[in-house]
Structure formats: structure tokens, C-alpha cells
C-alpha atoms as one frame of an Amber mdcrd trajectory, in Angstrom:
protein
 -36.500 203.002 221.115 -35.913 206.344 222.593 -38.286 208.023 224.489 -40.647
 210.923 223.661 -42.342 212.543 226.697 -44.256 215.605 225.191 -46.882 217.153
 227.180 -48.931 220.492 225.925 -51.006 220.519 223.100 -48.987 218.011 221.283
 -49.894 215.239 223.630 -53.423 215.769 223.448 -54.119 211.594 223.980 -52.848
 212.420 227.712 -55.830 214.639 228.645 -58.215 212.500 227.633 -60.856 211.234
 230.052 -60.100 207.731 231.011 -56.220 208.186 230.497 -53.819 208.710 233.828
 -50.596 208.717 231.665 -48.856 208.199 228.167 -45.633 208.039 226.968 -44.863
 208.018 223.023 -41.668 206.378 221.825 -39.526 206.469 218.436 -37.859 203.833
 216.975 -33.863 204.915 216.075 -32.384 203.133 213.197 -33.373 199.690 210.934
 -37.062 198.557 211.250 -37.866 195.403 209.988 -41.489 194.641 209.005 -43.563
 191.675 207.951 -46.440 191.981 205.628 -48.648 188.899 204.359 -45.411 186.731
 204.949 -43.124 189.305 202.971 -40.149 190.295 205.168 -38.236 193.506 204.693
 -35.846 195.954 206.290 -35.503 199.559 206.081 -34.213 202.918 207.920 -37.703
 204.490 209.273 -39.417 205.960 212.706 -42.218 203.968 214.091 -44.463 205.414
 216.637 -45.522 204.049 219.480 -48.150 205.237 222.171 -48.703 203.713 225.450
 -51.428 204.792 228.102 -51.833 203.687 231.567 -55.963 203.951 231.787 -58.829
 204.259 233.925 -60.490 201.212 232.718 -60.605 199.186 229.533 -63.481 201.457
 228.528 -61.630 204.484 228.035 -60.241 202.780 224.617 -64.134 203.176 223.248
 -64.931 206.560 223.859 -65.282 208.191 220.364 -62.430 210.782 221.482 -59.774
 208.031 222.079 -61.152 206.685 218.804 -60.373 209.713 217.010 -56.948 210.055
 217.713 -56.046 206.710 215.305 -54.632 208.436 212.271 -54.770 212.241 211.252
 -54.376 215.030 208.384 -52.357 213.177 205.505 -50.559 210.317 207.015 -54.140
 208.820 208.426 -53.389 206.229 205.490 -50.492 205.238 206.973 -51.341 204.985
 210.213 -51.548 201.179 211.898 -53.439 201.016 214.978 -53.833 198.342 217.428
 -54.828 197.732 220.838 -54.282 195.963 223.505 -55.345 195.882 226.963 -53.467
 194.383 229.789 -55.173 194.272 233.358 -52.745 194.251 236.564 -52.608 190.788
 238.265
């Protein structure tokens, strides 16, 4: 994956209260993707977001909520989350 770092209006997920940091990432070349068992490959960009947060609770504000999905390719958006505490 290569790296996106994009700050500025387009990364408004970064000024959110509860997030320290983000970085967004692209996937270059074949993805592969499984769906209800169904395995198949294509050329496409995936998206990926990660924030370093506040606290676990920053990922239920109704602003961080918001951001899943917007304009015409909400359909096509997949969202999930994950938290992961430091040990």
C-alpha cells in the first residue's frame, strides 16, 4: 500500500476531537476480495484510514460517525472498526 498523508480540508477525520493522528493509505495494483465465500481478483484502490485516538470513545461521537461513507460512493463504502489499546 502506498501512503497518503493529506492534511487541509481533505483530511477533515484528523481534526476531529478525540483523534491525535491519521494516516490514509491506497492499495497499488490486484485486490483480491472475499464475499459470502466467493473469491475474486481484480485491479482496484482500496482505502484505508487509520487514527491514533484519545480514547475508544472518540469512535462514537456522531462526527466520527459521519465520516463512514459520503456523496455517491456512500453505497460503496465498507466500514469497520477496530480498537486496539497499548499493552
Amino acid at each position: 500500500m502506498e501512503s497518503l498523508v493529506r492534511r487541509g480540508a481533505s483530511a477533515r477525520g484528523f481534526s476531529l476531537s478525540g483523534v491525535l493522528a491519521g494516516r490514509r493509505y491506497a492499495s497499488v495494483g490486484e485486490v483480491v476480495r472475499t464475499d459470502r465465500g466467493e473469491r475474486s481478483a481484480s485491479v482496484a484502490r482500496v482505502y484505508t484510514t487509520i487514527y491514533e485516538l484519545a480514547s475508544p470513545q472518540a469512535v462514537q461521537t456522531p462526527e466520527f460517525q459521519a465520516m463512514r461513507g459520503w456523496y455517491q460512493f456512500a453505497p460503496r463504502v465498507r466500514s469497520r472498526t477496530s480498537v486496539m489499546l497499548p499493552t
